[in-house]
GUBAZA-23083 format. One record per residue (C-alpha): x, y, z; residue number from 0. Coordinates in steps of 0.05 Angstrom, whole numbers, padded with zeros to 5 digits, always signed. Layout:
REM GUBAZA-23083
<papa><X>X</X><Y>Y</Y><Z>Z</Z><k>NUM</k></papa>
...
This chain:
REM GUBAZA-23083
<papa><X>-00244</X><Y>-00019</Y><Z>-00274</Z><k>0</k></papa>
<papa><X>-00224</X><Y>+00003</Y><Z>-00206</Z><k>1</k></papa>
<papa><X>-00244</X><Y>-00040</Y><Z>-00140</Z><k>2</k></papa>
<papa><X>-00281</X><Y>-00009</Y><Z>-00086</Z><k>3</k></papa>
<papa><X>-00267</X><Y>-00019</Y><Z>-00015</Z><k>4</k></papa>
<papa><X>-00313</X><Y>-00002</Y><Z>+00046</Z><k>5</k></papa>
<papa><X>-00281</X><Y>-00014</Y><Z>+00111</Z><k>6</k></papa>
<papa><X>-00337</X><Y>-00018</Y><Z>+00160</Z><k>7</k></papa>
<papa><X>-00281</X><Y>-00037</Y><Z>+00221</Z><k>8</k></papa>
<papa><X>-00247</X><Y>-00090</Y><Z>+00245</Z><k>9</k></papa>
<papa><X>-00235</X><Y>-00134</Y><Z>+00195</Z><k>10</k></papa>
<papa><X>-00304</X><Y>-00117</Y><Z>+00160</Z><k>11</k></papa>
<papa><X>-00306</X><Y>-00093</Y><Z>+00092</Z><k>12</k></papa>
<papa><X>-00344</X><Y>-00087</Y><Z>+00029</Z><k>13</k></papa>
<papa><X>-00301</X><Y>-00102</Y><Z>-00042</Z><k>14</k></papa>
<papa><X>-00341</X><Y>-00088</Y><Z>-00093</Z><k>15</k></papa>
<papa><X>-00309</X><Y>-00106</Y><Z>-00162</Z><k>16</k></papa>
<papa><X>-00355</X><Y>-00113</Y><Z>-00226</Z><k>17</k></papa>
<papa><X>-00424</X><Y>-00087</Y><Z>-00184</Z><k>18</k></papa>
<papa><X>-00410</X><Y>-00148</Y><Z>-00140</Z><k>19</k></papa>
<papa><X>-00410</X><Y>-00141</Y><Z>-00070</Z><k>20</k></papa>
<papa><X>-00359</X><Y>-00185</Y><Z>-00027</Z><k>21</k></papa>
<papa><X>-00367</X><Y>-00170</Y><Z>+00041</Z><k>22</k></papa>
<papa><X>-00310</X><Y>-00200</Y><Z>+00089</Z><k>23</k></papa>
<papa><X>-00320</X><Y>-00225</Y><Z>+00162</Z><k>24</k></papa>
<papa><X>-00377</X><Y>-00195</Y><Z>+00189</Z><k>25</k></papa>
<papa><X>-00384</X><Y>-00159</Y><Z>+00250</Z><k>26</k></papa>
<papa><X>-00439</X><Y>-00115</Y><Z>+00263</Z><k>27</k></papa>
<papa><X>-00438</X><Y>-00112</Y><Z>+00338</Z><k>28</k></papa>
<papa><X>-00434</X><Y>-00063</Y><Z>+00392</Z><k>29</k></papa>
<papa><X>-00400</X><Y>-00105</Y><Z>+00434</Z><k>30</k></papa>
<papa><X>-00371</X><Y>-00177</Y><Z>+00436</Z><k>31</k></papa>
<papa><X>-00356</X><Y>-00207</Y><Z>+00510</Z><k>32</k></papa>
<papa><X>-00305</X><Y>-00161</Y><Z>+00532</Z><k>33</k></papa>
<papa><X>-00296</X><Y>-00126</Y><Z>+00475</Z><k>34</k></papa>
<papa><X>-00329</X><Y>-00060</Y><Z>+00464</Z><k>35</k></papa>
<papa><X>-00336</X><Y>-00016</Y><Z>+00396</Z><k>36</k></papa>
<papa><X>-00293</X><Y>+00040</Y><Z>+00426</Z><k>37</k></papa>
<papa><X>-00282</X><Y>+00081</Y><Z>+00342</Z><k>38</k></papa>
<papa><X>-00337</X><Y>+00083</Y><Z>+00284</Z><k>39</k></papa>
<papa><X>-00416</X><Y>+00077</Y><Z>+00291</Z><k>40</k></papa>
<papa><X>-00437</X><Y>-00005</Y><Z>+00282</Z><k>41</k></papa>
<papa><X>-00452</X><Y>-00007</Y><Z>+00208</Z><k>42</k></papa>
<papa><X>-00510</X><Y>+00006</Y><Z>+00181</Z><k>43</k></papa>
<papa><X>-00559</X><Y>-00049</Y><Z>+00150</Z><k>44</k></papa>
<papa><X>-00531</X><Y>-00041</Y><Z>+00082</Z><k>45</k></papa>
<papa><X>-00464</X><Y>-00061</Y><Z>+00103</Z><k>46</k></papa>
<papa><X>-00501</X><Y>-00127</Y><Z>+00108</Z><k>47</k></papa>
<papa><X>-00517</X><Y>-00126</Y><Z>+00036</Z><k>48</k></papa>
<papa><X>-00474</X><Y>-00177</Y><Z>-00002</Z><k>49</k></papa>
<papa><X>-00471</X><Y>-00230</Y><Z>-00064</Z><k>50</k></papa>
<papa><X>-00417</X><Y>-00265</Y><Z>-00019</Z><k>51</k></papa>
<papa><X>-00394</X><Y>-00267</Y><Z>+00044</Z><k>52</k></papa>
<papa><X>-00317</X><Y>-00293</Y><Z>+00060</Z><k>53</k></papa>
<papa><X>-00309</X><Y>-00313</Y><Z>+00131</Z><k>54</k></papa>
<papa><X>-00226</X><Y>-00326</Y><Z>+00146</Z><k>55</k></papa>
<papa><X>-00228</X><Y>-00368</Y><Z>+00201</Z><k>56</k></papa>
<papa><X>-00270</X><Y>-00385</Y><Z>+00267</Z><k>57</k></papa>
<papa><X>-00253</X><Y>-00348</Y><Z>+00316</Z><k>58</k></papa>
<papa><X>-00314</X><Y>-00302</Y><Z>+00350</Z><k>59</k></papa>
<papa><X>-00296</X><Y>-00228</Y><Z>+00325</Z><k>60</k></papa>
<papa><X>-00286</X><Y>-00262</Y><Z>+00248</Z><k>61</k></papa>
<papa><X>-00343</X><Y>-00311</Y><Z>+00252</Z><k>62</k></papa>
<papa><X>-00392</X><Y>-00272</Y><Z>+00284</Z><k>63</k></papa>
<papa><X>-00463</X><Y>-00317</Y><Z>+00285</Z><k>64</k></papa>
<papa><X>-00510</X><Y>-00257</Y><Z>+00301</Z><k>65</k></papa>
<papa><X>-00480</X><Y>-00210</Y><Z>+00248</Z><k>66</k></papa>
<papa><X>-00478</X><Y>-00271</Y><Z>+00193</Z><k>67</k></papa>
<papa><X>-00559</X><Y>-00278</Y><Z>+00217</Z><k>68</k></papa>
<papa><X>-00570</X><Y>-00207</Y><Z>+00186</Z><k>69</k></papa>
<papa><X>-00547</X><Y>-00232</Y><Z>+00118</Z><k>70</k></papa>
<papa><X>-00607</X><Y>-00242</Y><Z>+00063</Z><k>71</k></papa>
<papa><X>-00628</X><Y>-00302</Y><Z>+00046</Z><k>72</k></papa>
<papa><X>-00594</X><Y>-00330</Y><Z>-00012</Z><k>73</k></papa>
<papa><X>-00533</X><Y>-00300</Y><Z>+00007</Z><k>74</k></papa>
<papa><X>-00478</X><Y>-00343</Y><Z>-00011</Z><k>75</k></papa>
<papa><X>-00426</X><Y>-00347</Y><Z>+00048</Z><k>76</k></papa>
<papa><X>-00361</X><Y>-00382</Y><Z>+00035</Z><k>77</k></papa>
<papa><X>-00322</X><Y>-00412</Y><Z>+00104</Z><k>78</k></papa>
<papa><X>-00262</X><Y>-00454</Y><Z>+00115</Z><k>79</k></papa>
<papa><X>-00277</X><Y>-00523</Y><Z>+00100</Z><k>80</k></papa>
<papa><X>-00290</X><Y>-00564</Y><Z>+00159</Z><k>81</k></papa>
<papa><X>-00330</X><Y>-00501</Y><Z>+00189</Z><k>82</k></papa>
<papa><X>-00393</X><Y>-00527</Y><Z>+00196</Z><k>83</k></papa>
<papa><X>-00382</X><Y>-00598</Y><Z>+00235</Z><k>84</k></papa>
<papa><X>-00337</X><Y>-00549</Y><Z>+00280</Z><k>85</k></papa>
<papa><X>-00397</X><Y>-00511</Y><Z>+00299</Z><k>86</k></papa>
<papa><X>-00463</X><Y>-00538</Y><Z>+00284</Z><k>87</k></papa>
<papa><X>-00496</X><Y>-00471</Y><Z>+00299</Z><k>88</k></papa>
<papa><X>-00465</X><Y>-00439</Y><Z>+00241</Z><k>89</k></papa>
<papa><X>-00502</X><Y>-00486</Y><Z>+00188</Z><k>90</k></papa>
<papa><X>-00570</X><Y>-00481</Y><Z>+00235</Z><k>91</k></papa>
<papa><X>-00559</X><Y>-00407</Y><Z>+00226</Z><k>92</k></papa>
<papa><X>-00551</X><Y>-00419</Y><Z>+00154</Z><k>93</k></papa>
<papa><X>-00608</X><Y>-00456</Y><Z>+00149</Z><k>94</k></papa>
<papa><X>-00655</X><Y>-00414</Y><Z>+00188</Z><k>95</k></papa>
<papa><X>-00635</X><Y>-00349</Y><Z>+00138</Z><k>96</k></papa>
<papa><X>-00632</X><Y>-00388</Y><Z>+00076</Z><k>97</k></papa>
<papa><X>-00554</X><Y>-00377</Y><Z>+00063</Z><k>98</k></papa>
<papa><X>-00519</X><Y>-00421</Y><Z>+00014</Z><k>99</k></papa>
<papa><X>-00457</X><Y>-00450</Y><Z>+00043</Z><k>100</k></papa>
<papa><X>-00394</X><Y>-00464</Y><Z>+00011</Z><k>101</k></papa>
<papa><X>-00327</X><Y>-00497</Y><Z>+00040</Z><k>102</k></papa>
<papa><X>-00264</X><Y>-00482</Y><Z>+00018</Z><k>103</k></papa>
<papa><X>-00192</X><Y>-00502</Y><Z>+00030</Z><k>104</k></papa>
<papa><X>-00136</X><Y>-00460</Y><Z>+00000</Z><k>105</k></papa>
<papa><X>-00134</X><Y>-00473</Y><Z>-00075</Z><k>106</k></papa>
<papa><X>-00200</X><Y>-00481</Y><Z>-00078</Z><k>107</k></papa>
<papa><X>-00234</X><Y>-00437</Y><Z>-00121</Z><k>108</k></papa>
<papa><X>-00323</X><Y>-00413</Y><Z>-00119</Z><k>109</k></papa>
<papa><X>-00360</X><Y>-00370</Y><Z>-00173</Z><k>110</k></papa>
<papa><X>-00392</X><Y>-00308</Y><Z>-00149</Z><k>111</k></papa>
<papa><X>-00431</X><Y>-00285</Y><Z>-00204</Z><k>112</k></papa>
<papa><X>-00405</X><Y>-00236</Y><Z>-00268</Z><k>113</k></papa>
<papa><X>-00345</X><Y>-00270</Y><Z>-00271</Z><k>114</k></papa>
<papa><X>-00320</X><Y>-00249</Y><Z>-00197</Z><k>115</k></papa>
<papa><X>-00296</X><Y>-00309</Y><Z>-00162</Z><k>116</k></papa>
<papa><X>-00257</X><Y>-00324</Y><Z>-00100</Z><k>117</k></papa>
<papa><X>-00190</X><Y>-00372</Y><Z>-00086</Z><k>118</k></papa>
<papa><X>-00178</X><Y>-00394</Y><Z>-00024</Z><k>119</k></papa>
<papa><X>-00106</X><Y>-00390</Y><Z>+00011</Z><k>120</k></papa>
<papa><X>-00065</X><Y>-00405</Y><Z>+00063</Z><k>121</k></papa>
<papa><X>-00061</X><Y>-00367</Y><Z>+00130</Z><k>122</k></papa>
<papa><X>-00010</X><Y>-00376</Y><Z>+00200</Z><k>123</k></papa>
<papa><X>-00065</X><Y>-00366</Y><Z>+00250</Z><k>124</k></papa>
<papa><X>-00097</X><Y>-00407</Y><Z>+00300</Z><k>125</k></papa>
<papa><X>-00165</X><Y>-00412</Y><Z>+00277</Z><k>126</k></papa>
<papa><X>-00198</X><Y>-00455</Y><Z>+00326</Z><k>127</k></papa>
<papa><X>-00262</X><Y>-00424</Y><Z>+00352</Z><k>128</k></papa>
<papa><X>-00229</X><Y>-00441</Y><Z>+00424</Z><k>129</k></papa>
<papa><X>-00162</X><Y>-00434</Y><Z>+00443</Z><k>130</k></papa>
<papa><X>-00159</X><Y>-00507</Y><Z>+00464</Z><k>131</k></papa>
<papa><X>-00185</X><Y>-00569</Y><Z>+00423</Z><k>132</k></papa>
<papa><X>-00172</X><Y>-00602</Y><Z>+00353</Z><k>133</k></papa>
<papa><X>-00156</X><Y>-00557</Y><Z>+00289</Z><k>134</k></papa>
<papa><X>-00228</X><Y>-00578</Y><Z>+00247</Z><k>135</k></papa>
<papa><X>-00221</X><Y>-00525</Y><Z>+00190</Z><k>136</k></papa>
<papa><X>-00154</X><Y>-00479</Y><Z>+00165</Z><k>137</k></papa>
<papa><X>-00150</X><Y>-00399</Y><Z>+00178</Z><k>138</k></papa>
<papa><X>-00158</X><Y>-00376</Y><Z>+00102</Z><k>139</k></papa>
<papa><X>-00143</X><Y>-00313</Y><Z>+00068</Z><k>140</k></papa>
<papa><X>-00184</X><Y>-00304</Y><Z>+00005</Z><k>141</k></papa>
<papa><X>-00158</X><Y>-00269</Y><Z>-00062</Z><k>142</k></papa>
<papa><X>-00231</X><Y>-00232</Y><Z>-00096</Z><k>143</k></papa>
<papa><X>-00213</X><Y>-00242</Y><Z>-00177</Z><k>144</k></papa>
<papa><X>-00254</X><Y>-00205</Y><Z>-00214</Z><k>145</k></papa>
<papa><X>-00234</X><Y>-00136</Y><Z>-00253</Z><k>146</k></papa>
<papa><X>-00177</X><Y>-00132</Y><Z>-00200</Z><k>147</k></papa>
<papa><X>-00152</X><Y>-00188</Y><Z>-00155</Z><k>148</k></papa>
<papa><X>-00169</X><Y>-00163</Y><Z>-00083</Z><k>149</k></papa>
<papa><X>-00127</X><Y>-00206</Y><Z>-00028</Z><k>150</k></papa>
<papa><X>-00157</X><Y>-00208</Y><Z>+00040</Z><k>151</k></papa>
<papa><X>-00114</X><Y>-00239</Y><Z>+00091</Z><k>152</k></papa>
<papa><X>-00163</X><Y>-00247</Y><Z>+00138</Z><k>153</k></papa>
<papa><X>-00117</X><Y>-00265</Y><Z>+00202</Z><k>154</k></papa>
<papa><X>-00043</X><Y>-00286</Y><Z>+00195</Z><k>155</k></papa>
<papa><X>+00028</X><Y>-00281</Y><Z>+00202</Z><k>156</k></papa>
<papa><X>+00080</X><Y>-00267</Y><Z>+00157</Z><k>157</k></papa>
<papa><X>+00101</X><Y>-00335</Y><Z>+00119</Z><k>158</k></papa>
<papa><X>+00153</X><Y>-00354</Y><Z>+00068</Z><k>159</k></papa>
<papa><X>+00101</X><Y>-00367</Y><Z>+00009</Z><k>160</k></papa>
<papa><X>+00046</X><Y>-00325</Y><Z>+00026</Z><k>161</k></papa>
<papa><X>+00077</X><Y>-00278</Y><Z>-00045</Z><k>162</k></papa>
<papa><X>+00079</X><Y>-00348</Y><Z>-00088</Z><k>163</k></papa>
<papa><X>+00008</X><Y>-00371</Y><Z>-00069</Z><k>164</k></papa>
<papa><X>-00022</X><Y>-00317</Y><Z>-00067</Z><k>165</k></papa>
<papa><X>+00004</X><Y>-00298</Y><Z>-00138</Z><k>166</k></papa>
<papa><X>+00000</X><Y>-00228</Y><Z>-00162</Z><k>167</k></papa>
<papa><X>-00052</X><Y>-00173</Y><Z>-00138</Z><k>168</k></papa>
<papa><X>-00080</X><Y>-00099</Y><Z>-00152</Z><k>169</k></papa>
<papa><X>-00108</X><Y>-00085</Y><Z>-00077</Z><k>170</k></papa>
<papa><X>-00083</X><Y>-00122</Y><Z>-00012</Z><k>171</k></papa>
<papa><X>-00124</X><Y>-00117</Y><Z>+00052</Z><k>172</k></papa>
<papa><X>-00082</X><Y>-00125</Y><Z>+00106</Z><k>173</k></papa>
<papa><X>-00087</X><Y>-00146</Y><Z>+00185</Z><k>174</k></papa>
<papa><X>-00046</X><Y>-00093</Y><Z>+00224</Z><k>175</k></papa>
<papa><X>-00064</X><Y>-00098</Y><Z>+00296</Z><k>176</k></papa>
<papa><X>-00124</X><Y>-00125</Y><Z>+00339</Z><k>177</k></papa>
<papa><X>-00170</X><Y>-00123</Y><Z>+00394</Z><k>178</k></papa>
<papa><X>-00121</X><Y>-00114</Y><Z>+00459</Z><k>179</k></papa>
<papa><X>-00060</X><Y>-00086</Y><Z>+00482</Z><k>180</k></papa>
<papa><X>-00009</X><Y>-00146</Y><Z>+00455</Z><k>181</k></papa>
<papa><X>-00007</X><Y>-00182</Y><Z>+00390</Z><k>182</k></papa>
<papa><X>+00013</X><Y>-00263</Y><Z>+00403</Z><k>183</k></papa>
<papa><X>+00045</X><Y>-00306</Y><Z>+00340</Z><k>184</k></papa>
<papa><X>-00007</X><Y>-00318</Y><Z>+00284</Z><k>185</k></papa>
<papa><X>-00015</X><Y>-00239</Y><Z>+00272</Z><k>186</k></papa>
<papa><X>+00014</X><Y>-00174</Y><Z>+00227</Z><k>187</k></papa>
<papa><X>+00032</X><Y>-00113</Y><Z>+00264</Z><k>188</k></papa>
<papa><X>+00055</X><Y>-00056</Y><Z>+00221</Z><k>189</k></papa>
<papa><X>+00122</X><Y>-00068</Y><Z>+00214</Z><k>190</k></papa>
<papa><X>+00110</X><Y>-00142</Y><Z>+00188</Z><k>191</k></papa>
<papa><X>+00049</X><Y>-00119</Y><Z>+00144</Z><k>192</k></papa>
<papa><X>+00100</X><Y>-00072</Y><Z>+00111</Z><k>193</k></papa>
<papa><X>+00146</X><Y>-00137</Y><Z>+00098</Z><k>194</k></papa>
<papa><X>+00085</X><Y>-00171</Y><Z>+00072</Z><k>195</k></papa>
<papa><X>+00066</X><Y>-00116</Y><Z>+00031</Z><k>196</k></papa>
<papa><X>+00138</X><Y>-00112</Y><Z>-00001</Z><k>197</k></papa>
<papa><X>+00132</X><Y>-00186</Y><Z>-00014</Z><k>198</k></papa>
<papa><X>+00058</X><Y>-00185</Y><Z>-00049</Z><k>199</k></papa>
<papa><X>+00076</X><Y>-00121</Y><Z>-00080</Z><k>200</k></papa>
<papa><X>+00009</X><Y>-00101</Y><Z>-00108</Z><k>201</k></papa>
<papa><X>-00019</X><Y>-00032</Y><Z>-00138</Z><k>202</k></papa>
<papa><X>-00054</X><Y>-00011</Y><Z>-00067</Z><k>203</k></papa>
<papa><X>-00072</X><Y>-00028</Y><Z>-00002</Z><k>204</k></papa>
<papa><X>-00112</X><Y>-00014</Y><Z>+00061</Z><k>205</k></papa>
<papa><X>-00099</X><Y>-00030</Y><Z>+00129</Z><k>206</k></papa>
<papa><X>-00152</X><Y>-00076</Y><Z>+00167</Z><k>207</k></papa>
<papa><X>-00164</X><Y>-00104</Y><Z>+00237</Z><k>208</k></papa>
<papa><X>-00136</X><Y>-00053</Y><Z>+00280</Z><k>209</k></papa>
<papa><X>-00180</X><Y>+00009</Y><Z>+00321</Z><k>210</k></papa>
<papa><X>-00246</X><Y>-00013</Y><Z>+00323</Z><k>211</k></papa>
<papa><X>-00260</X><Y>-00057</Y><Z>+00395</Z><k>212</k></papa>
<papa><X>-00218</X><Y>-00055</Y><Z>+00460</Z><k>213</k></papa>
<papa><X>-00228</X><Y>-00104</Y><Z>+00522</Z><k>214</k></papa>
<papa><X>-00267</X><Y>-00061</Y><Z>+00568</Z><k>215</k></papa>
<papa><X>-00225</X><Y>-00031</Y><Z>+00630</Z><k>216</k></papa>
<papa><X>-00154</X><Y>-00032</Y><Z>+00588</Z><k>217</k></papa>
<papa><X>-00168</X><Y>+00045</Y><Z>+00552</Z><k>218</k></papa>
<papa><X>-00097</X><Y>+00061</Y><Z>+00585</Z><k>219</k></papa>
<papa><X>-00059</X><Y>+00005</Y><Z>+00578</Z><k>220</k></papa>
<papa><X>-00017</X><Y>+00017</Y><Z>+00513</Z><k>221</k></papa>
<papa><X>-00076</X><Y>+00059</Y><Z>+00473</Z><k>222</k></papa>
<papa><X>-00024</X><Y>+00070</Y><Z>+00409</Z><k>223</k></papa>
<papa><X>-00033</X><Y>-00002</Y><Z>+00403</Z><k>224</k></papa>
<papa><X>-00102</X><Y>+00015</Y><Z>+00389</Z><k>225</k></papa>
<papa><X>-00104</X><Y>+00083</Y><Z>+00359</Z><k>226</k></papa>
<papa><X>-00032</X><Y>+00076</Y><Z>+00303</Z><k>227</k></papa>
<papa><X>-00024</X><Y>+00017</Y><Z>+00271</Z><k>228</k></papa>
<papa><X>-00057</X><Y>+00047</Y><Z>+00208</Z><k>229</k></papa>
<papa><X>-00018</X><Y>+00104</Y><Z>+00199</Z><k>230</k></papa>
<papa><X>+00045</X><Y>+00070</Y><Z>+00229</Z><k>231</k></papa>
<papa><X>+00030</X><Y>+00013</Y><Z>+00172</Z><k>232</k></papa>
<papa><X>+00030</X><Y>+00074</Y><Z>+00123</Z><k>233</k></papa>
<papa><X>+00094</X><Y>+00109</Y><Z>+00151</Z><k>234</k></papa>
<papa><X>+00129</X><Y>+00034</Y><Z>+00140</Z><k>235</k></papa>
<papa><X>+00096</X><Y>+00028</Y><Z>+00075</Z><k>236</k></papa>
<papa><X>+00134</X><Y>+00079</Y><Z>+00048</Z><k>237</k></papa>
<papa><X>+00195</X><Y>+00060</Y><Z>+00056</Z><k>238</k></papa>
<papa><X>+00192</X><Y>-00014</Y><Z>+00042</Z><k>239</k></papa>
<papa><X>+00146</X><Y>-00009</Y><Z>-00010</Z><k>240</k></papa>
<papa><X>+00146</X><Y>+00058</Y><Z>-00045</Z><k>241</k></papa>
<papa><X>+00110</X><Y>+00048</Y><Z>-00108</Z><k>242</k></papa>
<papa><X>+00050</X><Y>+00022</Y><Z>-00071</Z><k>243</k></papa>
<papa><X>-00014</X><Y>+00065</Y><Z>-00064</Z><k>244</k></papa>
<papa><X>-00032</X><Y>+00060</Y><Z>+00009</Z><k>245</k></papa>
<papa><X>-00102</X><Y>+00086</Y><Z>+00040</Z><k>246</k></papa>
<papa><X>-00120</X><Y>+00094</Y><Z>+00100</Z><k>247</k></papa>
<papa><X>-00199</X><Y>+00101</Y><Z>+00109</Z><k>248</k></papa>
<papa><X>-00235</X><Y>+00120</Y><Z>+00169</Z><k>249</k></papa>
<papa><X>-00297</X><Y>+00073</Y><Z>+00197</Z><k>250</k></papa>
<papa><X>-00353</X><Y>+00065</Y><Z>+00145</Z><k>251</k></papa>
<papa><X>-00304</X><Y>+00099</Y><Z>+00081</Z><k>252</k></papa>
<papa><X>-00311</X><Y>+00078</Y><Z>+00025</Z><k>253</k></papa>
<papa><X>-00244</X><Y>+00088</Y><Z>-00022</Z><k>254</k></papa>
<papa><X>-00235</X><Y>+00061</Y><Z>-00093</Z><k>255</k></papa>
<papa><X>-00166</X><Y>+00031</Y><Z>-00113</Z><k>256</k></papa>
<papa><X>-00122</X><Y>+00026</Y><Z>-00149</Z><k>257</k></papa>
C-alpha cells in the first residue's frame, strides 16, 4: 500500500500510511517573531487532524505551542524525551487539550494504532529551545513503520550512521533549506540532502523545510536561498541517486509515494 504525504510547509506534513494520520512538527502560523509565511496559505484546520503528532526537536518553528494547542484531545503527541521538564508549558498545554504525551530517545519505539508505529533516531542539530543553556532533550528524526517505513529527519546534518540507524526505507522526508538567508552546522542544504539521500537510498522522497517563512525585511538578500532548494535538491537527486523517485509538492499537496 502506498504512503501518502501532505506537505503543509516548513517542515509540516501529513504521512498517512494504513488510514493513520502522522502529522510532523506543527506549524500553523502566519507568522513567528520575525518570521513571516511569505509561500502557501496557513493550513487549514484539517491539517490539524492527526492519530500522532512527531515533534523533532525544540526549537520554536518545530515545537510550535499555539499550533500543538489546535490538536484534538486525545491526540497522542510523541517529543524528544526530556521535552517536557525543558519547557513546562508544553505539558500545561498538553494538559489543558487533553493530549497524551510520549518521550522518546532514539531507539525507542511507540504504537500508533493499526500496526503503524514510530522509532526514534538520532539527529546533528542543536535542539535547545534557546541558543544558549543546557542540552535537556536530543534533536530526533522519526522513521513512521507501518505499510512503508517513512523517515522524517526532522532537523539535521549529514552524519556517518544516519544510513545504519536509520535502516532501510520506502519514502525519506528530507530538510533542504530554512528560514533565512544562511544555513549554520546542524542543517541539509541540497547538495548534502542529495549525499544523504544516496546514503538512505530509499524508493522516494520529498524535500521539506525550505520556502515557506523568511525574516521580515531580508526578501532581497539571497531569495534563491529561499525560492530553489527543492528543485535544486531534485536536480542533485538525479545524479547521485538516480533510481530514487523524487517529488516535489507545492504548499498544501498532497502526493502518494512510492
Amino acid at each position: 500500500m502506498p504512503v501518502e504525504i501532505t506537505w503543509w510547509g516548513h517542515a509540516t506534513c501529513t504521512v498517512e500510511d494504513s488510514g493513520v494520520r502522522v502529522l510532523t512538527d506543527p506549524l500553523f502560523a502566519r507568522r513567528l517573531a520575525h518570521l513571516r509565511r511569505r509561500r502557501g496559505a496557513v493550513p487549514p484546520p484539517e491539517a490539524a487532524v492527526a492519530d500522532a503528532v512527531l515533534v523533532s526537536h525544540l526549537h520554536a518553528d518545530h515545537l510550535h505551542l499555539p499550533s500543538l494547542a489546535r490538536l484534538a484531545p486525545g491526540t497522542r503527541l510523541i517529543v524528544p524525551r526530556g521535552a517536557r521538564r525543558a519547557m513546562p508549558a508544553l505539558a500545561r498545554v498538553a494538559a489543558v487539550r487533553g493530549l497524551t504525551v510520549t518521550e522518546l530517545s532514539p531507539g525507542d519505539e511507540a504504537a500508533v494504532r493499526d500496526g503503524v508505529r514510530v522509532r526514534a533516531v538520532s539527529a546533528r542539530h542543536d535542539g535547545r529551545r534557546l541558543p544558549f543553556g543546557p542540552h535537556l532533550a536530543p534533536a530526533l528524526g522519526y522513521v513512521v513503520e507501518g505499510a512503508a517505513r517513512t523517515y522524517f529527519a526532522g532537523d539535521t546534518g549529514l552524519f556517518d550512521a544516519m544510513a545504519e540507524e536509520v535502516g532501510p526505507v520506502d519514502v525519506a522526508l528530507l530538510p533542504v533549506g530554512g528560514w533565512g538567508p544562511y544555513l549554520g552546522p546542524g542543517h541539509l542544504d541540497p547538495s548534502r540532502a542529495a549525499e544523504a539521500l544516496a546514503e538512505l537510498a530509499p524508493a522516494a522522497a520529498v524535500p521539506v523545510h525550505y520556502g515557506t517563512y523568511w525574516p521580515i525585511g531580508l526578501d532581497a538578500v539571497r531569495p534563491h536561498e529561499f525560492h530553489a532548494p527543492g528543485e535544486e535538491f531534485a536536480r542533485r537527486a538525479r545524479r547521485l541517486a538516480p533510481k530514487v523517485t523524487v517529488r516535489v509538492p507545492g504548499h498544501g499537496e498532497r502526493v502518494r509515494l512510492p
